[in-house]
N, C-alpha and C positions, 0 to 999 in steps of 0.2 A: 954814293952809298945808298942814297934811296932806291937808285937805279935798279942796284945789286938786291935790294929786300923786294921790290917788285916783283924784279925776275925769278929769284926763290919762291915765292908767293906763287906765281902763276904753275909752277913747276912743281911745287906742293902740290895747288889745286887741280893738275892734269893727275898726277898718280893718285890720289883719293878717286878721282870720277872711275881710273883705268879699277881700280880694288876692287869699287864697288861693282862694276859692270859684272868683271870675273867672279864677285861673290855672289851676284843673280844670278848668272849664268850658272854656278854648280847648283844653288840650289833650285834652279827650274830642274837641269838633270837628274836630282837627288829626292826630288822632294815630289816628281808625278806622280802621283797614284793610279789607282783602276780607272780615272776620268779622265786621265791624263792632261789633267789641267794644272798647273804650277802654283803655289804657293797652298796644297795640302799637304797632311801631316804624312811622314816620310813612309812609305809602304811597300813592301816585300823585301827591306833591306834589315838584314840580320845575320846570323851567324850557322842557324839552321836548316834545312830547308824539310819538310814533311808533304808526304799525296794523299788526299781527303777523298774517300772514294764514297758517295752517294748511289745508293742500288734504292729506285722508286718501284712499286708495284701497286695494283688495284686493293681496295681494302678487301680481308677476306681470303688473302695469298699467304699459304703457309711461306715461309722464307725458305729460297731455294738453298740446297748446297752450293756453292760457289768459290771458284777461282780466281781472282784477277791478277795477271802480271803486268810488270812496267817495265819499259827499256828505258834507260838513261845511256845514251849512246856520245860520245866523246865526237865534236867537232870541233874546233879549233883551240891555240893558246894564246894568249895575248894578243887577239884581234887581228891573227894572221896565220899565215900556214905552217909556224912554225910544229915541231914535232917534242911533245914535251919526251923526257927520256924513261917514263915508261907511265901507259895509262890504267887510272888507276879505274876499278871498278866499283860504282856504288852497292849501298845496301839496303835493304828493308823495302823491297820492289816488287813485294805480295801483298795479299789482300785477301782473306778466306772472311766468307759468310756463311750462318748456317742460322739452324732456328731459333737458337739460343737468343742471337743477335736482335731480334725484334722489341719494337720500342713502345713503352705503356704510353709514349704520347698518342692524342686525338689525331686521326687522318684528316687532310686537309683536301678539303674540293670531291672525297673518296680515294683521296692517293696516299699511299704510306713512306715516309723517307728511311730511310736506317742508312746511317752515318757511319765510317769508322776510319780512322786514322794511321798509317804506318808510323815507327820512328822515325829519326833522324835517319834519311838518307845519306849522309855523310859522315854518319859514327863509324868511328873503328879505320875511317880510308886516310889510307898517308900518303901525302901528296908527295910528288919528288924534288920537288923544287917549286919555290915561288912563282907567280904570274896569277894572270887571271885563265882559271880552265871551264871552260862552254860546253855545256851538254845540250842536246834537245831531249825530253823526256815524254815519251807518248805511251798510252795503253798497249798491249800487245792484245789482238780481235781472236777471239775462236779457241780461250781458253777451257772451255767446257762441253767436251764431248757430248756427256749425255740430255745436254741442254741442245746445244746449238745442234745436234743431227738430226733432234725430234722437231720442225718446223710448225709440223701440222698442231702439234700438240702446246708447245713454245714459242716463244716470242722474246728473246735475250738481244739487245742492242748494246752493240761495245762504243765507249767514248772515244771520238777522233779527236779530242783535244789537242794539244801539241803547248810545250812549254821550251821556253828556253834557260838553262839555271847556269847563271855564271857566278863561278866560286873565286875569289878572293885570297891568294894565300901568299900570306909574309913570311920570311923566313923569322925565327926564333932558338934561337939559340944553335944548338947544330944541328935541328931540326926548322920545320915548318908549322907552320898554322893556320886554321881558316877564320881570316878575319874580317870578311864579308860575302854576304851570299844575295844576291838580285835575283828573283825568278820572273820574266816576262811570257804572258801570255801571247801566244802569234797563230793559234787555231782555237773557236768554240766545239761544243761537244759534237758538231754534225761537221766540224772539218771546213766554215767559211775559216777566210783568212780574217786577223786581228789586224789594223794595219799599224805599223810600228815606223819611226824613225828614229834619229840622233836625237830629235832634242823632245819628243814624244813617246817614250815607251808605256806601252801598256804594262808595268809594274801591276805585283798582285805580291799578297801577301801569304798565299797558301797554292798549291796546283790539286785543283780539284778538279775529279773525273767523277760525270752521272753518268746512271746506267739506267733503261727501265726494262723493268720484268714481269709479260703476261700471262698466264698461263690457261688453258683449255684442258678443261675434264673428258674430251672427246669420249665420244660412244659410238659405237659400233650398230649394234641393235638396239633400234627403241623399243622392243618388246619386253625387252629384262633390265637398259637402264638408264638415265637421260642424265643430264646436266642441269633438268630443270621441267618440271610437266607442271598441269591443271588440271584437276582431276573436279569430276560433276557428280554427285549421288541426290538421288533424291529420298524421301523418308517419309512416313504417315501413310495412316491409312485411304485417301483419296488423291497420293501424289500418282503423277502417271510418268512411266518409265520412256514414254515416245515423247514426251514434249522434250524440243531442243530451244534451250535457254541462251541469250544473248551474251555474248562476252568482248570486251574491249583489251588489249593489251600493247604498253608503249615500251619502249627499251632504253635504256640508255645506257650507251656502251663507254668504258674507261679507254681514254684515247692518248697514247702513251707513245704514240707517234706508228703504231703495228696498221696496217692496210685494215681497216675496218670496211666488211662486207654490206651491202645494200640490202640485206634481207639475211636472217637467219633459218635455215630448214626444222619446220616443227609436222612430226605424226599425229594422224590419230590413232592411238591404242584402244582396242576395244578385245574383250575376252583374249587377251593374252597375243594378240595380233595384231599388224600392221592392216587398217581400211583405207579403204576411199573416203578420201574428205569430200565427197561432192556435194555433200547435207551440213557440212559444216563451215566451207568459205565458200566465197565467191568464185568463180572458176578464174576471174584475171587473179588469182591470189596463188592458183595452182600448177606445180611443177611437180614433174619426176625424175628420177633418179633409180642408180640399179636398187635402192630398197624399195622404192616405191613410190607411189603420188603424195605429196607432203603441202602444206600449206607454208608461202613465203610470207615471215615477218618484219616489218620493216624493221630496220634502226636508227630509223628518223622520223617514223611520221606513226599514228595508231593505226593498230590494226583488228578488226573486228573477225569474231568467229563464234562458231555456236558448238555447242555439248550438251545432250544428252546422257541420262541415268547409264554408270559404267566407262563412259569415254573420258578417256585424257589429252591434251594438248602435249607431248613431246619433245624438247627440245634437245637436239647433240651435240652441238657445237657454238654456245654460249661460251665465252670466258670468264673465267672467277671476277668477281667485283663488276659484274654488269647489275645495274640498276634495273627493276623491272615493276611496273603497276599493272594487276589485273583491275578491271569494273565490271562487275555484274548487272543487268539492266535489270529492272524493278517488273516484276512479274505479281498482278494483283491476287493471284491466290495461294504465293509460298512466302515461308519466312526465310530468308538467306543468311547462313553464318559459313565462315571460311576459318579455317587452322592452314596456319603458313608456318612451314619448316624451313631453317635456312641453317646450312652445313650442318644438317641432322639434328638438330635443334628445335622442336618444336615450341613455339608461341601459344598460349589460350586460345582458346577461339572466340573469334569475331563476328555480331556483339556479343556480350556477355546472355542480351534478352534477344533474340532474334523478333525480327517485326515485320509483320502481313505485308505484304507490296510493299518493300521497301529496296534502293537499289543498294549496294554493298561495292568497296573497293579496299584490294588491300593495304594503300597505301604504300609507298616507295620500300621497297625489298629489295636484297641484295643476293646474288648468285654467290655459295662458297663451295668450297672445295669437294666437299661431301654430297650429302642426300639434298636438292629444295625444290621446294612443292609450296602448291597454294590448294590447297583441297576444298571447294565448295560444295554447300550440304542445303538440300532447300526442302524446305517441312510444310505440307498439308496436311491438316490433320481431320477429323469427321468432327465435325459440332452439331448438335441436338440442335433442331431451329425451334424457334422461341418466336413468343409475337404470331401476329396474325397475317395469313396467308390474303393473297389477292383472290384464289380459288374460293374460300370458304365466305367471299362478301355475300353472292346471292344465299346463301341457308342463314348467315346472320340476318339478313335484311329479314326473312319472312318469320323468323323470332322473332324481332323486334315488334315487327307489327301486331303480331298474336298479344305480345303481350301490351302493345298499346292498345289496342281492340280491347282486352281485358281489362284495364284501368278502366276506360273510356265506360263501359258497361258495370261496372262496381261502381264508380262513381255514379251511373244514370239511377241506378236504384238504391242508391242511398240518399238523392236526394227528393227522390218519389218517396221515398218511404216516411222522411220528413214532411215533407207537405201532406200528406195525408195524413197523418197525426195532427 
């Protein structure tokens, strides 16, 4: 008898160990997350499934009109080739943006996110029978003509992400239902692969697709209108119009993953015309082009140039949300103030008191869609001179002495005149 409760005993204690095993084992399967590490809280498994589409741009970008489509394209049923008996087609596999859409939140780093969500991709679809059915679900590229054909102007990059959504559906009653839905990630948004296995799935809990979008205000002639210029006036009555004033200017371009160029081409405008810059940069700074000889700006490193009374600095083909510092170098006979317009918007001007030799910058400015300008103004004015000249020491000196001679002799005879009494 004891023999027999042993052997029970040991027989017990084999199927408890076998339970437990198969109960780790579903919930490593059930339970990976986006870490795909086992024993976090269950993720991507639900009854729903929604595509979260993220459109980034530079701060400063009107929100474009925009399209996105999704395929949700049918590969297999129950983890084999079998043919379910008729497939069904998802829904809610658009995505429109417009400017409405734009978000009072603060940009982060100078980048703007706008967010927005489809439905239930699986509202309203009736499945035809039970099993597990497999989609891959990827962005469809080059849904906006009048975006994606203008290159030079645009910058619209579509998500290669790639998901895979397998649906869950039990029969119910004389019908079906979906009573679980797993969406695994298996490409990021440039299209590396995710790596996935059996007992590893990259589970997520949402299929989200970013986008980022840059746009360039392109010009044509810098003569009538820029993306961005620096304009020089001088003011007062002994300012002079030939003196060329020092300028420093750094860039810093929103990098959004678009080819960002080693130099941007800027003009100088003078009376309503494209010049020669050869008074104004260095000649390793200058190139030409069919409009003309232009000065090249870095977008990495500063770059110096000079302006004179009238002349502007030009620029054509900056993108919206380029960050941009002028510095003006300290010249000891002008006072320097700057008005900075950005997307037609002008700012007070800077200082409020302008001051004798002093240098002037205008601190991190942003490129927008509109009119921007940094317009510098430098004041000499005629001051009455005051105080005593070096010229006039010889005529003082021979005063002075007249009139010490004069003391010197009033005093001799007033003390003569005392003693004699």
């Amino acid at each position: 008898m004891l023999k027999k409760i042993k052997a029970f005993g040991a027989i017990l204690l084999v199927l408890v160990i076998c339970f437990s095993s198969v109960t780790t084992a579903l919930a490593d399967e059930e339970n990976t997350g986006e870490s795909g590490e086992p024993g976090e809280p269950v993720n991507g498994v639900g009854t729903q499934a929604v595509i979260i589409k993220t459109l980034r741009m530079p701060v400063g970008t009107n929100t474009p009109d925009a399209r996105f489509e999704f395929e949700a394209k049918f590969v297999r049923l129950n983890d084999s080739d079998d043919e379910p008996a008729s497939i069904p087609e998802l829904n809610n596999l658009v995505i429109n943006f417009t400017e409405a859409d734009r978000p009072s939140g603060a940009p982060v780093n100078g980048i703007v996110s706008i967010q927005k969500t489809t439905g239930d991709i699986l509202q309203g679809v009736t499945f035809p029978h039970a099993g597990i059915f497999e989609f891959e679900v990827r962005e469809l590229p080059k849904t906006n003509p009048p975006i994606d054909t203008n290159t030079i102007k645009h910058m619209l990059n579509y998500s290669k992400a790639e998901y895979i959504l397998r649906v869950y559906v039990t029969n119910e009653g004389t019908g079906t239902r979906v009573s679980a839905v797993i969406m695994i990630a298996t490409a990021d948004d440039n299209g590396n692969p995710i790596e996935n296995n059996e007992n590893r799935v990259h589970k997520v809990s949402r299929m989200e697709f970013v986008n980022n979008f840059v746009k360039t205000n392109t010009v044509v002639d810098p003569s009538v209108g820029s993306t961005l210029f620096v304009r020089k006036q001088v003011a007062g009555e002994l300012a002079s119009r030939e003196t060329l004033f020092d300028f420093s200017i750094t860039l810093t371009i929103p990098d959004l993953g678009q080819t960002i160029p080693s130099y941007y081409r800027a003009y100088i405008v003078q009376d309503g015309k494209v010049i020669d810059p050869d008074e104004n940069a260095d000649e390793d700074l200058i190139d030409k082009d069919e409009i003309g000889r232009y000065i090249m700006v870095s977008t990495d490193s500063e770059t110096m140039f000079r302006l004179r009374d009238g002349q502007r600095l030009v620029f054509v083909d900056t993108p919206v949300g380029t960050s941009y510092v002028v510095e003006e170098a300290a010249n000891p006979h002008y006072a320097p103030s700057v008005i900075v317009t950005t997307d037609n918007s002008e700012a007070p001007s800077t200082p409020t008191i302008p001051i004798i030799g002093a240098a002037l910058s205008t601190g991190p400015q942003l490129v927008g869609e509109s009119l921007n300008s940094a317009a510098f103004t430098n004041t000499r004015n005629f001051i009455s001179p005051t105080g005593l000249s070096i010229n006039d020491l010889p005529f003082i000196g021979i005063i002075l002495l007249a009139i010490g001679a004069l003391v010197v002799f009033v005093a001799f005879k007033t003390r003569k005149r005392r003693n004699h009494n």
